[in-house]
Residue frames as a rotation matrix with the C-alpha (Angstrom) as fourth column:
UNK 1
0.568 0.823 0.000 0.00
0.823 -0.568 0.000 0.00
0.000 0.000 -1.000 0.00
UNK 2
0.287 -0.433 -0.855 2.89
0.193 -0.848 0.494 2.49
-0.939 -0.306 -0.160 0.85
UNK 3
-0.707 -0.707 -0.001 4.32
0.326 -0.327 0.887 1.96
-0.627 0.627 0.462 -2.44
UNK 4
-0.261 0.702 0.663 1.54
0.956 0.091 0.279 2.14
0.136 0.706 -0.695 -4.51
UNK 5
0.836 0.330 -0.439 0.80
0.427 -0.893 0.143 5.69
-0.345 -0.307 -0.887 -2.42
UNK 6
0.317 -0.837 -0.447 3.98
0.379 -0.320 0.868 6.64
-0.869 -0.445 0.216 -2.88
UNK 7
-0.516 -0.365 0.775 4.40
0.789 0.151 0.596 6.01
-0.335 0.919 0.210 -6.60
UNK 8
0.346 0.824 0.449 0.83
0.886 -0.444 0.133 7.55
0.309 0.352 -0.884 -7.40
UNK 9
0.795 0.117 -0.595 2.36
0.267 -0.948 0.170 11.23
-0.544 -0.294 -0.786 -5.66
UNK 10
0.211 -0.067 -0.975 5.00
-0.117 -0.992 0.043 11.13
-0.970 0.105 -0.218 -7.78
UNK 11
-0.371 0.307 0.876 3.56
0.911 0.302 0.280 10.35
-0.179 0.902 -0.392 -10.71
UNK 12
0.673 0.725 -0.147 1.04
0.737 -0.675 0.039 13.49
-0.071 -0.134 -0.988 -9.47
UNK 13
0.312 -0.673 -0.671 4.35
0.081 -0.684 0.725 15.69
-0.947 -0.281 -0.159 -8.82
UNK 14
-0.635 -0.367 0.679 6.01
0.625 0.273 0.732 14.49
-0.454 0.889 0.056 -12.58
UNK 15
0.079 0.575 0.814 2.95
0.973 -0.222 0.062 15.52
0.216 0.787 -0.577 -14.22
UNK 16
0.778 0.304 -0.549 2.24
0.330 -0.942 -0.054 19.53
-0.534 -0.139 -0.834 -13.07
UNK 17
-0.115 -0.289 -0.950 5.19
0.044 -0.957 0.285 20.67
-0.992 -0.009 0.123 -14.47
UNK 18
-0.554 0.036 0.832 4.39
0.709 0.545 0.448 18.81
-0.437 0.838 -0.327 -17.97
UNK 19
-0.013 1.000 0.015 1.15
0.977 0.016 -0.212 20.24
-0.212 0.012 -0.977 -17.45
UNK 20
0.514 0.105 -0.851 2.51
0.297 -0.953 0.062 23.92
-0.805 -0.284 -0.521 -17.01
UNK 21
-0.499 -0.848 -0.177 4.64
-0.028 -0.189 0.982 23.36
-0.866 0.495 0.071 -20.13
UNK 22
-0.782 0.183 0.596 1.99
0.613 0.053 0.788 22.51
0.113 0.982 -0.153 -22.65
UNK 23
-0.796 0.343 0.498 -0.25
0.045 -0.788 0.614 24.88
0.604 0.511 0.612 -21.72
UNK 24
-0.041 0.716 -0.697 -2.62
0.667 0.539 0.514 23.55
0.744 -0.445 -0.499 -18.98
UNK 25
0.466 0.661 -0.588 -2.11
0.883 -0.393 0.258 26.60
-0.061 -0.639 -0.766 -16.83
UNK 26
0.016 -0.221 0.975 -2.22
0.486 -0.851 -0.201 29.75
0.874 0.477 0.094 -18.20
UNK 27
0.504 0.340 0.794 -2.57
-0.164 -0.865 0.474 31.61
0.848 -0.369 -0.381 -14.70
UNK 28
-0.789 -0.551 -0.273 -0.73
-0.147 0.600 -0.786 31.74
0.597 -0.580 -0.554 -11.78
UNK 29
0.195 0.858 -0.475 -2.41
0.192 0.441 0.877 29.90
0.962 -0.262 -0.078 -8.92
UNK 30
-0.692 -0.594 0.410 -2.70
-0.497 -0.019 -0.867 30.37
0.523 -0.805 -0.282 -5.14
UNK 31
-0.838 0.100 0.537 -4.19
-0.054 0.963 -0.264 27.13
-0.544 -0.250 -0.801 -3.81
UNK 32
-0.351 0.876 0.331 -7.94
0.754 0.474 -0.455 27.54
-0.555 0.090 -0.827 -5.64
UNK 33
0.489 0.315 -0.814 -7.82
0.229 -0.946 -0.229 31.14
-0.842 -0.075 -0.535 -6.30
UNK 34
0.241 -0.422 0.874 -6.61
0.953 -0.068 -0.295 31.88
0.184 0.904 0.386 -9.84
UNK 35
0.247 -0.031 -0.969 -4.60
0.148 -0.987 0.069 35.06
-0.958 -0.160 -0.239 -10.59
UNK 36
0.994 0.019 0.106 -3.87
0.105 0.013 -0.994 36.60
-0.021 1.000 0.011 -13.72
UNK 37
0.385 -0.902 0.192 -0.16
0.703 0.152 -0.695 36.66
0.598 0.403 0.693 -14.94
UNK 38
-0.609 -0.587 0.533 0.66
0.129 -0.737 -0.663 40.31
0.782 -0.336 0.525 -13.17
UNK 39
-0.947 -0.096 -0.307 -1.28
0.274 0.259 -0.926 39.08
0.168 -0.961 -0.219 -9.69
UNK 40
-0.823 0.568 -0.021 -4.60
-0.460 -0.687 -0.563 39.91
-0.335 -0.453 0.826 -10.02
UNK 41
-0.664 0.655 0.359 -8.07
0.042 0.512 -0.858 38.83
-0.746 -0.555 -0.368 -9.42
UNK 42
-0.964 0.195 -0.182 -9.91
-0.230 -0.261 0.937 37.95
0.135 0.945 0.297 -12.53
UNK 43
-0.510 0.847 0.152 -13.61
0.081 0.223 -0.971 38.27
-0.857 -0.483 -0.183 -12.63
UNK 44
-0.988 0.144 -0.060 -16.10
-0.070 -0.066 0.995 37.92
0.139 0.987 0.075 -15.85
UNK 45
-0.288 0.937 -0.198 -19.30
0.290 -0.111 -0.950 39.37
-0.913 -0.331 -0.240 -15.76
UNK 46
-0.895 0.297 0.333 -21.67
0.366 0.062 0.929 38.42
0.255 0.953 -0.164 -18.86
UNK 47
-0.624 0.616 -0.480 -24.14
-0.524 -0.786 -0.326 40.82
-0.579 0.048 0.814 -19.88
UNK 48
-0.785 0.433 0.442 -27.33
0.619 0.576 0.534 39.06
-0.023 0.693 -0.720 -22.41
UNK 49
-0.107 0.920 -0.377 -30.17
0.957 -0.008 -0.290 40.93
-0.269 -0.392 -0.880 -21.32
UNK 50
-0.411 0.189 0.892 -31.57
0.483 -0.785 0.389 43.99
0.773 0.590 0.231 -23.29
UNK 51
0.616 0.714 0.333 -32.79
0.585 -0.698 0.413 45.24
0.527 -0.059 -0.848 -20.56
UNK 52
0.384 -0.477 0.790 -31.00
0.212 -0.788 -0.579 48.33
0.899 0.390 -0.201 -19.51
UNK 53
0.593 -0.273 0.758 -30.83
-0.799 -0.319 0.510 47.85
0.102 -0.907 -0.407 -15.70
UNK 54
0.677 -0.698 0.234 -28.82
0.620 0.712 0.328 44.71
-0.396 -0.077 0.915 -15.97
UNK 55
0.255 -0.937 0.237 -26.14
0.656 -0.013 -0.754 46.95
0.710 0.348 0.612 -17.80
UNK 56
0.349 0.041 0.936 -26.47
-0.450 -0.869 0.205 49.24
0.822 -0.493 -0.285 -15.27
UNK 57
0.830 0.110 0.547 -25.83
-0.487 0.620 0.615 46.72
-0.271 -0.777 0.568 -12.62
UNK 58
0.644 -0.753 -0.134 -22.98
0.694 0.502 0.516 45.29
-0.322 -0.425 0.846 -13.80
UNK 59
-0.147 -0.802 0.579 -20.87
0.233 -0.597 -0.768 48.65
0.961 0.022 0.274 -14.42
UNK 60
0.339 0.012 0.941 -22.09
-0.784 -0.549 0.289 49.57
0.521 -0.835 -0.176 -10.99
UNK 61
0.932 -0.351 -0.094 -20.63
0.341 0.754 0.562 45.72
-0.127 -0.555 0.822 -9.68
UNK 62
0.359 -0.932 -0.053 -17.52
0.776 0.330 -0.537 46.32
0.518 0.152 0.842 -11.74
UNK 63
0.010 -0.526 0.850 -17.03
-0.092 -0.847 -0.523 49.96
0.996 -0.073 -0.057 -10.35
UNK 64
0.725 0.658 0.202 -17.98
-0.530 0.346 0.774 48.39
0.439 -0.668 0.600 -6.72
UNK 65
0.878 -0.386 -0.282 -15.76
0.444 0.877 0.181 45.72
0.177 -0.284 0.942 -6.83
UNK 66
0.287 -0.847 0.448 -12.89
0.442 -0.298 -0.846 48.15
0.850 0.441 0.289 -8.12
UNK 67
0.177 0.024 0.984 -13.46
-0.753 -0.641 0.151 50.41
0.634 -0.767 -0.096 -5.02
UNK 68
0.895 0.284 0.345 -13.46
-0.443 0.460 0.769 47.45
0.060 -0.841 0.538 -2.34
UNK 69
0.801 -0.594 -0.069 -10.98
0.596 0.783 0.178 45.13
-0.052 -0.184 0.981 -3.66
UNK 70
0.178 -0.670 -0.721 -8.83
-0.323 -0.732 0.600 48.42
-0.929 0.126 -0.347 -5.36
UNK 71
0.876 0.130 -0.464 -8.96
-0.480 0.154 -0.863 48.65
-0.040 0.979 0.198 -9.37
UNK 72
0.032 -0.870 -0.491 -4.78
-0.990 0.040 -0.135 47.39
0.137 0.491 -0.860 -9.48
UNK 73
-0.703 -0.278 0.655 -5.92
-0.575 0.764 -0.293 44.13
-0.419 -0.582 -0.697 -7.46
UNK 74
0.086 0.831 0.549 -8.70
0.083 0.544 -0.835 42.91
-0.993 0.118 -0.023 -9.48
UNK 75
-0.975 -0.007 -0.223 -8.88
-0.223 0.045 0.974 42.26
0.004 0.999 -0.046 -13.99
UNK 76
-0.125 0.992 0.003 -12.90
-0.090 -0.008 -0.996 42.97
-0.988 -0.125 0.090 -15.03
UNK 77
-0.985 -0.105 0.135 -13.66
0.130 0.052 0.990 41.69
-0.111 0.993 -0.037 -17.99
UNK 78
-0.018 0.977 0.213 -17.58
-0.305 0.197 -0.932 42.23
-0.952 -0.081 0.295 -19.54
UNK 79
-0.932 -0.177 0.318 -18.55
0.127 0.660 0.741 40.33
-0.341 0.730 -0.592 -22.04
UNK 80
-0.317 0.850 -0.421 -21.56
-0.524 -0.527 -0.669 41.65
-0.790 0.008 0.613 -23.84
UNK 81
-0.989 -0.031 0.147 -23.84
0.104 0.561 0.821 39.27
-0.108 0.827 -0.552 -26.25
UNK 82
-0.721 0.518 0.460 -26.95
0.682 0.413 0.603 39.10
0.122 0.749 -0.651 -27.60
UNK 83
0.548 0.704 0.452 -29.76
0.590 -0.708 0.388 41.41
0.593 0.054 -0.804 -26.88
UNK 84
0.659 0.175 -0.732 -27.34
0.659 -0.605 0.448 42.99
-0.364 -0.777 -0.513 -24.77
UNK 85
-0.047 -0.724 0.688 -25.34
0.983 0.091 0.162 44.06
-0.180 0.684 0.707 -27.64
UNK 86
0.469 0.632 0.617 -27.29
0.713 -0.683 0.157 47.37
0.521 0.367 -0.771 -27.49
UNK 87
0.677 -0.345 -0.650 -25.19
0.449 -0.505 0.737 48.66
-0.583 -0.791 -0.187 -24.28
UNK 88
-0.032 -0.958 0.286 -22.37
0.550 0.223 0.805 49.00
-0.834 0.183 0.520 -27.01
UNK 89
0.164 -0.009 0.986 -23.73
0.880 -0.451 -0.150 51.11
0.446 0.893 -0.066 -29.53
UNK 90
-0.324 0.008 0.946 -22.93
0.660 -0.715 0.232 54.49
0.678 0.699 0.226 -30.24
UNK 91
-0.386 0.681 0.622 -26.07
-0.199 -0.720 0.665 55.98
0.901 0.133 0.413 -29.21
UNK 92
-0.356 0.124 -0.926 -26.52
0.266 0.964 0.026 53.62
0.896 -0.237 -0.376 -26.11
UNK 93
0.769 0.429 0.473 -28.59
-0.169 -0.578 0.798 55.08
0.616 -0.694 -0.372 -22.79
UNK 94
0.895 -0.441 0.068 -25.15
0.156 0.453 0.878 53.69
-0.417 -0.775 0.474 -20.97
UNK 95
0.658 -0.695 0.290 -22.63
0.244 -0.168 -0.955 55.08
0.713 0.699 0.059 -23.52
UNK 96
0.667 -0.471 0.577 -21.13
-0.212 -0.862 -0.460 57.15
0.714 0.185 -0.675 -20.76
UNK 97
0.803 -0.205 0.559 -20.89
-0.236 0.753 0.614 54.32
-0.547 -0.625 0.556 -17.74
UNK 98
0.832 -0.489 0.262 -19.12
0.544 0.811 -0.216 52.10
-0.107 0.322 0.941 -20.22
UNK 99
0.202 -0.803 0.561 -16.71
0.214 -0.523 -0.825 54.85
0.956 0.287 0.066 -21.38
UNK 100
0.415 -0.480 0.773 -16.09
-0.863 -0.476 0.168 55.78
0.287 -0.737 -0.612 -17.92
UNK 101
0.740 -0.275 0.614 -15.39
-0.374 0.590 0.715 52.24
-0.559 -0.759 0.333 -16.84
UNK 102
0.766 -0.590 0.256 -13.12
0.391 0.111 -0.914 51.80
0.511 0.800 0.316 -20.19
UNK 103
-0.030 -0.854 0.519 -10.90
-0.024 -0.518 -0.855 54.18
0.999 -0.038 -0.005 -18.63
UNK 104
0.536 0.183 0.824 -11.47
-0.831 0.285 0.477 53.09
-0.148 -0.941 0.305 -14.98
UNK 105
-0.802 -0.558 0.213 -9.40
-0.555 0.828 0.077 49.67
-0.219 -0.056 -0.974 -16.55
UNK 106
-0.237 0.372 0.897 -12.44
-0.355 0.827 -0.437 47.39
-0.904 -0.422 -0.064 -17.26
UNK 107
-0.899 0.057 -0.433 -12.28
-0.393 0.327 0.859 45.59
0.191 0.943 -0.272 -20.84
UNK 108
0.296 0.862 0.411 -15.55
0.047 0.416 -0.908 45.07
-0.954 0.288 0.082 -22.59
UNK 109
-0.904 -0.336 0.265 -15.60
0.047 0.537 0.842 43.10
-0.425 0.774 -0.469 -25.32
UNK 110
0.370 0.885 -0.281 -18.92
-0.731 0.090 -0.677 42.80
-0.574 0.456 0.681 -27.56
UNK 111
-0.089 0.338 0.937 -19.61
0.393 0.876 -0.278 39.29
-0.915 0.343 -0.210 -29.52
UNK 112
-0.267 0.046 -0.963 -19.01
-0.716 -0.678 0.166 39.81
-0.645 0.734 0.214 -33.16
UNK 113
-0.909 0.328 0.259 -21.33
-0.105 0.421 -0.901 37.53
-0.404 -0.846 -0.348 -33.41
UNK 114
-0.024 0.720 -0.693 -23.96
0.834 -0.369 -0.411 38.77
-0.552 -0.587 -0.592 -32.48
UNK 115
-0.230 0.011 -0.973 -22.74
-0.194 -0.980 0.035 42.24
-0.954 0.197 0.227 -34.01
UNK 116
-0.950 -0.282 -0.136 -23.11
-0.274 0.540 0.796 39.79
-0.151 0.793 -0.590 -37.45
UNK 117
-0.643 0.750 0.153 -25.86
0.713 0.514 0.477 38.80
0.279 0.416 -0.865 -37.26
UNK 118
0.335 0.661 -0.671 -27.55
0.632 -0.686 -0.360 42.28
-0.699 -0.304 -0.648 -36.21
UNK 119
0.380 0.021 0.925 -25.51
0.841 -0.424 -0.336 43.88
0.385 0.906 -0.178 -39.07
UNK 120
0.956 -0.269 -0.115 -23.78
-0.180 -0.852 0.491 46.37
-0.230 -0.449 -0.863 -36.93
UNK 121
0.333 -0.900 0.280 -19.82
0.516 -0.075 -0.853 47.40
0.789 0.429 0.440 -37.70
UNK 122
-0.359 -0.808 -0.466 -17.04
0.928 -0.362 -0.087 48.67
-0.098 -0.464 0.880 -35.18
UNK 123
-0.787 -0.134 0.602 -18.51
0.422 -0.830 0.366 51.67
0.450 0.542 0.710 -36.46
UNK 124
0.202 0.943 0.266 -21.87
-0.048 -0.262 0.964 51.74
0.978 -0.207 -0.007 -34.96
UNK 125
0.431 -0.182 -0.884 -19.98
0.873 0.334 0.357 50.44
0.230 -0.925 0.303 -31.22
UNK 126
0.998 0.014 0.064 -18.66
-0.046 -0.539 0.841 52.39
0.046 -0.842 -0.537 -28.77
UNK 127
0.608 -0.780 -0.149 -15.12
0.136 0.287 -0.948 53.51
0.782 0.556 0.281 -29.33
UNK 128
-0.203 -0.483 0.852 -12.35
-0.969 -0.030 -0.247 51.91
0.145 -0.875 -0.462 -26.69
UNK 129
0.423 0.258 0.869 -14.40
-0.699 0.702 0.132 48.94
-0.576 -0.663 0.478 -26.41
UNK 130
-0.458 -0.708 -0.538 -12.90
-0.839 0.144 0.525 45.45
-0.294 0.692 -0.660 -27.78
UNK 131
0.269 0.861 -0.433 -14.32
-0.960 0.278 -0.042 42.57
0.084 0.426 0.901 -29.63
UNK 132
-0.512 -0.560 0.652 -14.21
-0.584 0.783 0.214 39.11
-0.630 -0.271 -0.728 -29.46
UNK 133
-0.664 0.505 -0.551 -15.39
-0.740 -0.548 0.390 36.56
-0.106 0.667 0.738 -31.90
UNK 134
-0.018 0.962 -0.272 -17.88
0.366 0.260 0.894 34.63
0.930 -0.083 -0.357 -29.78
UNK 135
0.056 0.578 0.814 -19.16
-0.639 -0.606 0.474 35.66
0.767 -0.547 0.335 -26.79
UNK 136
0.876 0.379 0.297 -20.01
-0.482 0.692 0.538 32.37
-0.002 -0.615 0.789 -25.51
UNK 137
0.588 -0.751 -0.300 -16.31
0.476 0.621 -0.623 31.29
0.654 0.223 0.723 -26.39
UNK 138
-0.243 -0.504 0.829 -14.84
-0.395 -0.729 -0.559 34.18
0.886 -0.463 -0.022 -24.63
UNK 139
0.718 0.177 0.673 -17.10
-0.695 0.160 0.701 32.73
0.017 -0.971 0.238 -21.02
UNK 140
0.914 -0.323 -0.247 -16.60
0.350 0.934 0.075 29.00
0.206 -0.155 0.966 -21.75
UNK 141
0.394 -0.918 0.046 -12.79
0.137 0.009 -0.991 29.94
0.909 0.396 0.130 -22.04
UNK 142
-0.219 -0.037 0.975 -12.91
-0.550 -0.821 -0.154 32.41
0.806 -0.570 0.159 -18.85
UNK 143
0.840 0.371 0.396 -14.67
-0.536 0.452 0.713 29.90
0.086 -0.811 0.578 -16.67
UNK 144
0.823 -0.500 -0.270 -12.04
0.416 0.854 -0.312 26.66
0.387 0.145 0.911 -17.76
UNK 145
-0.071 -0.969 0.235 -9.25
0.020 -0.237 -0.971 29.28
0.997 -0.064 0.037 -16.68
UNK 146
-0.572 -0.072 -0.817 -10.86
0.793 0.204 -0.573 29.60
0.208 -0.976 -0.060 -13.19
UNK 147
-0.744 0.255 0.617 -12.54
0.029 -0.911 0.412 32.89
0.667 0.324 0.670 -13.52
UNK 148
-0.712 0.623 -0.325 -14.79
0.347 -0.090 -0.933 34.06
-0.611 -0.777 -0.152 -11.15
UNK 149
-0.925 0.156 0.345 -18.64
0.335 -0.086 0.938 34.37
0.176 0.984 0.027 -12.92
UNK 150
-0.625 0.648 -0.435 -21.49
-0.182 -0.663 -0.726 36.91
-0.759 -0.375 0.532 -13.11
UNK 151
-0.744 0.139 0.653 -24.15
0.661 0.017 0.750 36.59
0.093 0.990 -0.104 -15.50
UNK 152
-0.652 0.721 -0.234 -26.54
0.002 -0.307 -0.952 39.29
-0.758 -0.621 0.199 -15.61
């Protein structure tokens, strides 16, 4: 039984750095708690919902969180798809939030997508903001890395 324990930990030890060489962990870790590369707390809060107080709500989490945790100690990504693609135009009732939290450090991204299939161009978004080209590829990714998740 010892050996058989013994063997199995380092077999378990052998493998992590393998694991950190082909790619298996993009982030550093402190026991459970992902961090991004330059120590900070990554959080991803997806937006879907056309309606306008959910975008409101999550620039007021992300500006929230900044203030508690301290904007240099935390990485806010929003991710913005379907019907909520509207926060992101132009002309949006939330144009100025988002620009303020652009330059506050929080990266929103809009689903181009989504912006496809609504016929909308870089042109018609909010400029500053950045794009990804799914939405739902951008979470799935975000979660698998460890990411802390919001969905509003």
């Amino acid at each position: 039984m010892k050996k058989t324990l013994s063997r199995s930990l380092l077999a378990a030890a052998l493998a992590m750095p393998v694991a950190a060489m082909i790619g298996c962990a993009p982030m550093n870790t402190v026991g459970s708690n992902p961090l991004t590369q330059d120590g900070r707390k990554p959080i991803l809060f997806h937006v879907t919902s056309g309606n306008p107080a959910y975008w409101n709500q999550s620039l007021n989490n992300a500006a929230n969180l900044q203030r508690a945790e301290g904007a240099d100690k935390v990485f806010i990504e929003i991710v913005i798809n379907g019907p909520a693609i509207k926060m992101l135009l132009a002309e949006s009732k939330v144009e100025a939030r988002v620009t303020g939290a652009l330059t506050n450090g929080v990266k929103i991204v809009a689903c181009e997508q989504t912006m496809k299939a609504l016929k909308l161009t870089k042109n018609d978004m909010i400029p500053g903001i950045g794009y990804v080209p799914g939405g739902i590829v951008e979470v799935m990714n975000r979660q698998r890395e460890g990411w802390a998740y919001v969905n509003y």
